[in-house]
C-alpha positions in Angstrom: 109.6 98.1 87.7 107.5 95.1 86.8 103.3 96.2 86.9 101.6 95.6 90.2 99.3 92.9 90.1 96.1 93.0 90.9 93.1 91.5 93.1 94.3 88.4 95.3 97.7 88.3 93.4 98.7 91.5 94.7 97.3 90.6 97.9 99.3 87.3 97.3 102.5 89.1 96.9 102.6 91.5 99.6 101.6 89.2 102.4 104.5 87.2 101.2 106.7 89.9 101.6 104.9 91.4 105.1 105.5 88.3 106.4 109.6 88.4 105.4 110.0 91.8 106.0 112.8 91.3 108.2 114.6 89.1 106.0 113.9 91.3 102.4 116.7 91.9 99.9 117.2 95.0 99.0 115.3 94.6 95.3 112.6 92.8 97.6 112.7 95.8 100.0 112.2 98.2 97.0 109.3 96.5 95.4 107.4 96.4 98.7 107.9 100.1 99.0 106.4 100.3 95.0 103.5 98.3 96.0 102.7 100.3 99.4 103.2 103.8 97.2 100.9 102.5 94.4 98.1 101.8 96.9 98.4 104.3 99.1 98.9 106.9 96.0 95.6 105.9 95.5 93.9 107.6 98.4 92.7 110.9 98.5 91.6 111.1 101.9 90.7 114.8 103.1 93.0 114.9 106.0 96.1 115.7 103.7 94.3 118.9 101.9 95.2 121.2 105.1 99.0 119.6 104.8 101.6 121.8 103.8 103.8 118.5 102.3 102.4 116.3 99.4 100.9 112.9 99.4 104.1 111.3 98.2 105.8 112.9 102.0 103.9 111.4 103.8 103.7 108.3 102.2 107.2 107.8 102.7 107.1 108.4 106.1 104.7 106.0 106.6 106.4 103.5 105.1 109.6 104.3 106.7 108.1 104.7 110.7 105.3 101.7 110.2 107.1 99.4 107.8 110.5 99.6 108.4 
């Protein structure tokens, strides 16, 4: 997996793919997922303490009900 970029690159980079998203390969598909984990990773909001799953559960349903 190539490192994320940072700042407006990796802003750069996922608007590009956002905006393709129904046209993504399947490698393109992939590193939108590894960019949406990585920030989303990030977060330690409160909400998921109480959770009986971990962050990386919900994350991927996120990505697959929202992005998808």
């Amino acid at each position: 997996m190539p490192p994320l970029p940072t700042g407006k690159a990796l802003d750069a980079e996922l608007v590009d793919l956002w905006a393709r998203r129904d046209r993504l390969t399947p490698a393109e598909w992939e590193r939108l997922y590894q960019i949406v984990f990585a920030v989303l990773g990030k977060y330690q909001p409160n909400e998921l303490s109480g959770l009986p799953e971990d962050r990386a559960f919900y994350i991927q349903d996120f990505f697959a009900n929202k992005v998808m």
